[in-house]
N, C-alpha and C positions, 0 to 999 in steps of 0.2 A: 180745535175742532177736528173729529178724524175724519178719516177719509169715508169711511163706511157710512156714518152721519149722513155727510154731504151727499154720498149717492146717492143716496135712498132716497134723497127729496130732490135732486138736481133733476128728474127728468118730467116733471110739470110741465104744461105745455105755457102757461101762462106765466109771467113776472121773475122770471127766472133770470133774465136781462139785469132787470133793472133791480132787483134785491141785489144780485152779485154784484153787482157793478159800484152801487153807492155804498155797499160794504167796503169797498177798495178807498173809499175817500176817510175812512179813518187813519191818524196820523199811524206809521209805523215803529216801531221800536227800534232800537238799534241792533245788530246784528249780534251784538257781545262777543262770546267763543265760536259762533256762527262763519268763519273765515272761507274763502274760497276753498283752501286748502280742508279745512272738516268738512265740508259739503261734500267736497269732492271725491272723499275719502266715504262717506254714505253714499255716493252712487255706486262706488265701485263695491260699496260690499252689500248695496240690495235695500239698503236702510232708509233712507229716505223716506220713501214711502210713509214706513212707520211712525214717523217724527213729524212728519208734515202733512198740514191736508192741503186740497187741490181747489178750483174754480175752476168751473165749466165756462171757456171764452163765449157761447152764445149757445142758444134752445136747442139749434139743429146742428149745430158745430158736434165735429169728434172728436172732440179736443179740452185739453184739461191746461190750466198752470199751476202749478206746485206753489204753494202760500209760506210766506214767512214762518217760522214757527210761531205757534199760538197767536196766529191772526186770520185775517180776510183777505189777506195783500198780497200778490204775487210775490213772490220771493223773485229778486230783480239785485244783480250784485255787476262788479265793475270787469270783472273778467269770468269766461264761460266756467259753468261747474257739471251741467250736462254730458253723456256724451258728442260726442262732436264727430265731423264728416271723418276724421283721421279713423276716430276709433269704430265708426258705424264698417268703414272701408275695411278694415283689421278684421273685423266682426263676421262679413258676409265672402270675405278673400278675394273681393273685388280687385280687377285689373287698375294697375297704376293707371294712372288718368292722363291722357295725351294734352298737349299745348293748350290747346283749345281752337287754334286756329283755322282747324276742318272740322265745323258743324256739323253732325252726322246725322243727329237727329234731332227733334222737338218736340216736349212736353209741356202739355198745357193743367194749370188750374184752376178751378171755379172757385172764386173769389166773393168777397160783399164789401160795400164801405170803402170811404178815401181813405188813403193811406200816402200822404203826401212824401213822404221819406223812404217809401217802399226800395226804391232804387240805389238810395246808399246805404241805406240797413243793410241791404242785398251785399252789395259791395265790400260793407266790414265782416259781414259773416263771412265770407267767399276769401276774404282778402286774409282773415286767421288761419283759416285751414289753408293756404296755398292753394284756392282752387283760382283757373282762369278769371280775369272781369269779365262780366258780361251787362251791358251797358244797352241802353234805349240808343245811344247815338249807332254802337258797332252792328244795331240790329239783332243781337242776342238778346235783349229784355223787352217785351212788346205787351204795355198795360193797355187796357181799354174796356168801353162799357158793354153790356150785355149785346149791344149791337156791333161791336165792333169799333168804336168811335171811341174818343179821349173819354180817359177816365173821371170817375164821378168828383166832383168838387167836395170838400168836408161840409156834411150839412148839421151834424148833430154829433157832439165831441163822442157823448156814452158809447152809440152805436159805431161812428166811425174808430174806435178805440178798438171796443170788441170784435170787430172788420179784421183791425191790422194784425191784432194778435192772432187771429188765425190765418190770415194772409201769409204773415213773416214762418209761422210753422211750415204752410206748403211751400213755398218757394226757397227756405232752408234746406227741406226735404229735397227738395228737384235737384237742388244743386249739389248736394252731399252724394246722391247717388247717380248722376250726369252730368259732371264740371263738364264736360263740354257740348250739352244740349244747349239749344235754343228754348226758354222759358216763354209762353207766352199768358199772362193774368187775365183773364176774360172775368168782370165785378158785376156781379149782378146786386139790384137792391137791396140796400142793407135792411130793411125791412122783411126781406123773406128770409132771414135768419131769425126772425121773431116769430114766439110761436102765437096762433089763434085760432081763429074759427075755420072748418074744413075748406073753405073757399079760398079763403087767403093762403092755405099749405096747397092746396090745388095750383092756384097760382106759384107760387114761390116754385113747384113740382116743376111745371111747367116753364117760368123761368129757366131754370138749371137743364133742362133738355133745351133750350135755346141756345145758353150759355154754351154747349155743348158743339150747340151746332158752329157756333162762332166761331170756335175756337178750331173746329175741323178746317172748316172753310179759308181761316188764315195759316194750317200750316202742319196741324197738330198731327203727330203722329201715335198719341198716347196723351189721353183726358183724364186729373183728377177730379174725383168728386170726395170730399172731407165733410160732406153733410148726411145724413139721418134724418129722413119723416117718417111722420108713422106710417106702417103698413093698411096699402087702402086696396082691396079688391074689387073698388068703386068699376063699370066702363071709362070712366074718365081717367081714370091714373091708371089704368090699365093701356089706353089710348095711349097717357104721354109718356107711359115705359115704352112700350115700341118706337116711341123718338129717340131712344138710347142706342138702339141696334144698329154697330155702324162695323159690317165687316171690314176689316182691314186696319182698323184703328182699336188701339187697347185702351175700352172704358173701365177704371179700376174706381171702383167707390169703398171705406171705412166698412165693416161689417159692426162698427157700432162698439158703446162704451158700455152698457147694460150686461154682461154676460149673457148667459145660456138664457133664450129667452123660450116661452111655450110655441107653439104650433100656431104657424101664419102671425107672431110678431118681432118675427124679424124684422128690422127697417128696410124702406126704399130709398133707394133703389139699389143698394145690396144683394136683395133677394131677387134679383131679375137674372134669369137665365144667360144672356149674354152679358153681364157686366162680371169683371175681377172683381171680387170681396176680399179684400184685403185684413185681415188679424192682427193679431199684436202678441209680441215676444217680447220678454224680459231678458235683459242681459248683466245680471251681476258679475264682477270679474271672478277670475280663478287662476293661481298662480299665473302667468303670464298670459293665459287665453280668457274666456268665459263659458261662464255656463248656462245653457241657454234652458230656457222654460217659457211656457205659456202665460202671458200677462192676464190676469186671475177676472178681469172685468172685456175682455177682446170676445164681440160679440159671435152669435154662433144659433143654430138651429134650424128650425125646417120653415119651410112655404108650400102648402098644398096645393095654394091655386096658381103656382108655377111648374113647368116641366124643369126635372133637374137640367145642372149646369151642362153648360155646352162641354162636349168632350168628360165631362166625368166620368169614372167607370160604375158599372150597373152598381158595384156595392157601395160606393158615397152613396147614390140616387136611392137605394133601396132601405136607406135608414130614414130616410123619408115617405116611404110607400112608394119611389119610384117619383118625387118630386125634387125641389131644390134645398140642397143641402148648403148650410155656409159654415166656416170662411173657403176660401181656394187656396190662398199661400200666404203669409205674415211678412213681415218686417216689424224691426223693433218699435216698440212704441210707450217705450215707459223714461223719464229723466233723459228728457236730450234739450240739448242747448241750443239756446233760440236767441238772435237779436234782432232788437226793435228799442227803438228809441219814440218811434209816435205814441204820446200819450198826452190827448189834451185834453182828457176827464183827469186821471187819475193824477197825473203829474209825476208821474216815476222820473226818478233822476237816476236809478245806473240802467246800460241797456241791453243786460244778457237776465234771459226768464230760461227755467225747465219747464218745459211741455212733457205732455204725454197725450195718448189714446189715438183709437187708432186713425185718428185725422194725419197721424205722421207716417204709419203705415201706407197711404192711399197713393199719397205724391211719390213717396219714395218707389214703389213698384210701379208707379208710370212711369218716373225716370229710370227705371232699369228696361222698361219695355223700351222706351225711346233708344235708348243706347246699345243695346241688345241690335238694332238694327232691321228686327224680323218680322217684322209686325204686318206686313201683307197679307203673312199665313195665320193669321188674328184673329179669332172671334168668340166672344168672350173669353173663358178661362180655357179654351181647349187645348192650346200649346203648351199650357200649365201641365196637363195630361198629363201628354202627351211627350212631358222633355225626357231625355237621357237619363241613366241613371245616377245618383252621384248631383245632381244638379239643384238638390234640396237638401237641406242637414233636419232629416226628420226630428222632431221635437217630442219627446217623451215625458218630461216632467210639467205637470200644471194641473188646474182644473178652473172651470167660468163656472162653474156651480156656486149657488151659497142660497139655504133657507132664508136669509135674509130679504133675497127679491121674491120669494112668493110665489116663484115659479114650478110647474111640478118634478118630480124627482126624475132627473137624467138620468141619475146613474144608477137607478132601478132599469128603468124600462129600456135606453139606448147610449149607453155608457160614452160612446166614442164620437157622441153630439157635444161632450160638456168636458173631456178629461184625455190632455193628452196621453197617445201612445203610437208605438211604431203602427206607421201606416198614416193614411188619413187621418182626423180629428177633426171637430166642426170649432175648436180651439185655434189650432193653427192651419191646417189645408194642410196640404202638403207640405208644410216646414217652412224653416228659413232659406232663400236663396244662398247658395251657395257656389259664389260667383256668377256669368253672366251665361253657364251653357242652357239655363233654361227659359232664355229671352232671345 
């Protein structure tokens, strides 16, 4: 199956769950010439992609897992083939990472579903790349439910499944880009990761502005959000987007897996003036660096019935009539290595998966805001602005366009909505961090 396929149909708001999911219970093949070592040899040189299709972990999730070849199955192997925290840190010239022993900051993310193993998943991820432990007992790992209280029990293996695998992405992410933040999981129903009738995504909206709020209240000084509903111009979801605005604290949300999309549908809450919209960057290597490009599906475009982004300047804002433009700044978000071992639907036996989209993007520039330290002077993306020169590695090569989605032609009428180039793009934002002076 290619990957183009699966998009095209993956964004249904109905049975998307449960079609992928039970597709994952057919027996797999064997891996044959498929070895760590040749996978890993296609990420570095960009190809994967092309060899492999993906699975969307859930309706609202922004998050992809890479499939066996010529199947439905996560591609699931015994040692990482992804990138990994070493190489994400190489990538962005991030500051070597201290002890761990002076918590400096804490990032939180909005979660769904039990995920009973969440903690030592944690653990061996953390523990390959030489990042510090951070444990429920040392007070570094703090799960709980949308109230704040212990976390949810496994109720239902599919959904609790499709939970962890996007769980284990963000809190991979948090910790790849802050070994030494405080992580805190705030799970909201796994059910509002399933899509349905406007009331029920109302709810779930609503949720996740809860979840929000929890997670401030215990600690957080930088909130992801790795979900996507659709764009609703409703009073009501207008209401519960103003539960997002929280000066002082950096809300960063996916700007979504769809590409360039038309005028007001972009996702929420993305497209909210004070939240980070986070992009997605491709990283194939190149002789001993990489080469960095726009992740061809990292969501992007305007919202009329918002005011542009906090701190943008007039020309972002003006490629929207003077509304809100997305993304604001990327992180990579294509082949990164992920562990998790909970799988009591599917019954995976090895525990490293490739993710992608921009659900990796959202954690990862929370955990640079948390660690960055700055984040009093916070409010939406305006520090984004606003940083130093030098403080982003502009992205020039990509494009989110494709006749394919049926959207109209960007690069007729506003070219720098769909197609990187020096400067802004509604592709990347402002580029990839480069290192921590613009947090």
């Amino acid at each position: 199956m290619s990957r183009s396929r699966f998009r095209r149909g993956r964004h249904r708001a109905l049975g998307v769950v449960a079609v992928t999911l039970l597709a994952l219970l057919v027996p797999a093949p064997a891996f044959g010439a498929e070895s760590v070592a040749s996978l890993r040899d296609q990420v570095r040189a960009g190809t994967l992609d092309s060899t492999h299709g993906s699975l969307k972990t859930c309706d609202w999730c922004m998050s992809t897992l890479v499939t066996a070849s010529g199947t439905d199955r996560p591609l699931s192997t015994d040692g990482p083939v992804g990138w990994g925290a070493d190489d994400l840190a190489a990538a962005l010239h991030l500051p070597a990472q201290d002890t761990g022993q002076d918590r400096r900051g804490t990032v939180a993310v909005i979660t769904g579903g039990a995920y009973p193993s969440e903690e030592s998943d944690l653990a061996a991820y953390r523990a390959r790349y030489g990042l510090p432990p951070c444990t429920v007992a040392s007070g570094c790992l703090k799960i709980t439910d949308l109230d704040g209280g212990p976390p949810p029990e496994p109720t239902d293996a599919r959904y609790d499944e499709a939970g962890a695998n996007e769980t284990s992405l963000d809190v991979d992410m948090a910790s790849a880009s802050c070994p030494s933040c405080r992580i805190i999981d705030v799970k909201i129903p796994a059910e509002d990761a399933i899509g349905g009738p406007v009331e029920q995504i109302r709810k779930a909206m609503g949720d996740l502005a809860h979840a929000v709020d929890t997670a401030i209240a215990l600690g957080a000084d930088a909130v992801s959000m790795s979900f996507g509903f659709p764009n609703d111009d409703s009073p009501e979801a207008q209401a519960i987007g103003r539960r997002l605005d929280h000066p002082g604290v950096a809300i960063v949300a996916s700007s979504g897996d769809g590409g360039f999309r038309a005028v007001n549908r972009i996702g929420w809450p993305s497209n909210l003036p004070w939240v980070t919209a986070a992009g997605g960057v491709r990283l194939p290597a190149e002789g001993n660096g990489f080469r960095l490009m726009g992740w061809p599906w990292a969501g992007s475009g305007c919202d009329t019935n918002q005011p542009g982004a906090f701190g943008a300047p007039e020309a972002v804002s003006a490629l929207c009539g003077g509304h809100r433009a997305t993304a604001d700044v990327s992180a990579v978000s294509e082949d990164i290595a992920v562990y998790r071992t909970y799988a009591p639907y599917t019954q995976q036996t090895n525990p490293w998966n490739i993710g992608g989209g921009t659900s990796m993007s959202a954690p990862f520039i929370a955990g640079l805001y948390a660690r960055g330290g700055h984040t009093a002077g916070v409010h939406g993306p305006n520090t984004i602005y606003s940083a130093p020169s030098g403080a982003f590695t502009d992205i020039t090569i990509g494009s989110n366009y494709s006749q394919q989605t049926g959207e109209p032609n960007c690069l007729d009428d506003a070219p720098a909505l769909c197609k990187a180039g020096p400067g802004w793009d509604g592709l990347t934002g402002v580029g990839l961090p480069n290192g921590l002076s613009g947090f």
